[in-house]
C-alpha positions in Angstrom: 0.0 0.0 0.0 1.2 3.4 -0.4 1.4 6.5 1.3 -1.3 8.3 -0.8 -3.5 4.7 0.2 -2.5 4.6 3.8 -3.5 7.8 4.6 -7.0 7.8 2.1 -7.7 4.0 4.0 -9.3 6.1 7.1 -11.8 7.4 4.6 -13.0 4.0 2.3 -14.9 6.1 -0.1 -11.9 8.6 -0.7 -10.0 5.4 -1.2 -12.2 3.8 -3.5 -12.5 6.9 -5.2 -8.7 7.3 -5.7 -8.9 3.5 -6.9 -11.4 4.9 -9.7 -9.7 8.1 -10.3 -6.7 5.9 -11.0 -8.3 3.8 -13.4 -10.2 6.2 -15.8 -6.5 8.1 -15.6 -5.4 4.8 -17.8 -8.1 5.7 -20.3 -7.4 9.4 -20.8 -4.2 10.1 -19.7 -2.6 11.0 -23.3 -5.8 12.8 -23.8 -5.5 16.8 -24.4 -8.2 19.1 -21.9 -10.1 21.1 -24.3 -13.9 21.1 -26.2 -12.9 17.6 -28.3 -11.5 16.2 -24.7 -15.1 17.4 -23.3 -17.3 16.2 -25.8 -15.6 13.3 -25.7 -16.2 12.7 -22.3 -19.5 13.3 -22.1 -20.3 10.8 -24.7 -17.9 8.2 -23.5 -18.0 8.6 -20.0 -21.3 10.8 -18.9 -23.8 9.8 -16.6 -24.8 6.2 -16.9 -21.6 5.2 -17.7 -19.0 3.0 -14.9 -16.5 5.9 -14.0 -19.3 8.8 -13.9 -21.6 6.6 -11.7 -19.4 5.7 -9.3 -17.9 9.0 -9.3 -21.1 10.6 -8.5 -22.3 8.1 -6.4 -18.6 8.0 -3.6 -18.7 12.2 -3.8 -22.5 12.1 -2.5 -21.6 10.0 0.1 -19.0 11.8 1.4 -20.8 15.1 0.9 -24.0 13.6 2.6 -22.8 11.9 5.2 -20.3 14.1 6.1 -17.6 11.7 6.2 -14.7 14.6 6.1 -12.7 14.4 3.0 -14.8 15.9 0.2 -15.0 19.5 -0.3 -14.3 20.4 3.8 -12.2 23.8 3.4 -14.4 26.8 3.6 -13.6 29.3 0.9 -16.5 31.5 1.4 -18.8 29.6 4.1 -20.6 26.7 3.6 -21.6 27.8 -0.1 -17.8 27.6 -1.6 -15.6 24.4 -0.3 -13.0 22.9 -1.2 -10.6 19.8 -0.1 -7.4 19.0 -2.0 -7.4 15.1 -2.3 -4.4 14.3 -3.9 -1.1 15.6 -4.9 0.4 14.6 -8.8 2.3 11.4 -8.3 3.0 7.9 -10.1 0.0 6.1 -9.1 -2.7 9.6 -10.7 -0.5 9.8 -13.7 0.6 13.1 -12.3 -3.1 14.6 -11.9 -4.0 16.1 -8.8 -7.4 15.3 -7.7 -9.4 18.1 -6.0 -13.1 18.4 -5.0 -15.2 21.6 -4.7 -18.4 22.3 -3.7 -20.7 25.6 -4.8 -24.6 26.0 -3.5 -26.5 29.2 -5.0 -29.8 29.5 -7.0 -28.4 32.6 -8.2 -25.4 32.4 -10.4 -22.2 32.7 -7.7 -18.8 33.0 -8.8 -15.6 31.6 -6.9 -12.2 32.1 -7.8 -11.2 33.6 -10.6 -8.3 30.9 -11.7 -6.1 30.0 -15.0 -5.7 26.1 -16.1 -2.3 26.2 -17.4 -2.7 22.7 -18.8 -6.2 22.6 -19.0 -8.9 20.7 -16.5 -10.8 17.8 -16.3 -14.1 18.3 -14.7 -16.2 15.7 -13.6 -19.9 17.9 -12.6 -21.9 15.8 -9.7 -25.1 17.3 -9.1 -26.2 17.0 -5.5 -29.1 19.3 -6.5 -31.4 17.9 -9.5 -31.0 20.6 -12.2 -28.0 22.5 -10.2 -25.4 23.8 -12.9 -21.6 24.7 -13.6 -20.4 27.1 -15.9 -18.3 25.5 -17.9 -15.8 27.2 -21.0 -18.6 25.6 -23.3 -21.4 26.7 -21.4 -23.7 25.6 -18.6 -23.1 21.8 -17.5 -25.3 19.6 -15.3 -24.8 16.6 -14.7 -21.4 15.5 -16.7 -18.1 17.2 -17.9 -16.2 20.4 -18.6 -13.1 20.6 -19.8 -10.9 23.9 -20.2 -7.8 23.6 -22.3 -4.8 24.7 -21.6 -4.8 28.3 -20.8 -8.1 29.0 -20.1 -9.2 31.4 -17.1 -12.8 31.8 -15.8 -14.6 32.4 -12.8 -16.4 29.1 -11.9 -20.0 29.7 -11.6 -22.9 27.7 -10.1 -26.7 28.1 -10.5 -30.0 26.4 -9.8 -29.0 24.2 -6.1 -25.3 22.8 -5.7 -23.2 20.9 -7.2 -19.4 19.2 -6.6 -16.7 19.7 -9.3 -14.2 16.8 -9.3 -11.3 17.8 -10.9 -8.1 16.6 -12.3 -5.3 18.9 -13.3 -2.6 18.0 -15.1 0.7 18.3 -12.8 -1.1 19.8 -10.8 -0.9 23.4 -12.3 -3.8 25.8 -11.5 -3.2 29.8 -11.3 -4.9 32.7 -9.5 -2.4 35.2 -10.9 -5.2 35.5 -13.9 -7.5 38.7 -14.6 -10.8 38.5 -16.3 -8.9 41.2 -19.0 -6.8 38.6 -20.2 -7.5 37.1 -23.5 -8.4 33.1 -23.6 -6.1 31.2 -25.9 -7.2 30.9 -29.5 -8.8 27.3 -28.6 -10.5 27.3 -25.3 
């Protein structure tokens, strides 16, 4: 076992979604974030489908039973939350794997942030309807993924929603501005 799985063993559903995470890294890991990566997913991999289900299905348990490791880090109360769950190594193919939670009816904006190699963005609904602005529009239940270079606030609507998402290395930025223009391919 290693480190990552020693210390994700006190949480089984963090573990078992590390175990996931790990495998659908195997099927997209020479994959470039960006619209074809996104449509892509959301045909291959949307809701329905083995790695979105069970996605879905470990984040809502640990959201709703409060089991600790998904999206616990206040950002701006109990609306915006986030919860770092695992640093690029080996075993992620060098994605980090990060959860975060947004609640609002209303459209409400977090972080303005850059994706200097572009995102992948599994979008759980916890709310039926709930919604995340993604660089192709609004997503329900399903995927967004920014290419690389992209900047955007993230934006939620209609309930709340958890965004689990892998970056590649790693690399997010909040050194972006809004005035910046988006790469010629977003």
């Amino acid at each position: 076992m290693s480190s990552h799985q020693a210390e994700a063993s006190q949480h089984p559903n963090k573990l078992l979604l590390l175990e996931t995470a790990r495998e659908f890294f195997a099927e997209v890991e020479n994959l470039t974030p960006g619209k074809n990566l996104e449509n892509h997913l959301n045909k291959n991999y949307g809701p329905g489908t083995k790695y979105y289900d069970r996605f879905a299905s470990l984040i809502r348990q640990g959201i709703e039973n409060n089991e600790g490791w998904a999206a616990t880090d206040e950002l701006d109360g109990p609306k915006y939350r986030r919860s770092r769950l695992l640093a690029p190594c080996a075993e992620s193919r060098y994605f980090s794997i990060t959860t975060v939670y947004m609640e609002s009816e209303e459209e409400y904006s977090g972080q303005y942030h850059q994706h200097p190699y572009g995102e992948i963005n599994c979008v759980i609904q916890l709310t039926p309807g709930a919604e995340l602005m993604g660089m192709s529009g609004w997503q329900g239940a399903g995927w967004t993924s920014p290419g690389p270079g992209t900047h955007h606030y993230p934006l939620v609507r209609k309930g709340a929603v958890v965004a689990l998402f892998f970056l590649p290395a790693g690399r997010i930025s909040y050194t972006a501005t809004p005035d910046m223009p988006q790469p010629i391919t977003i």
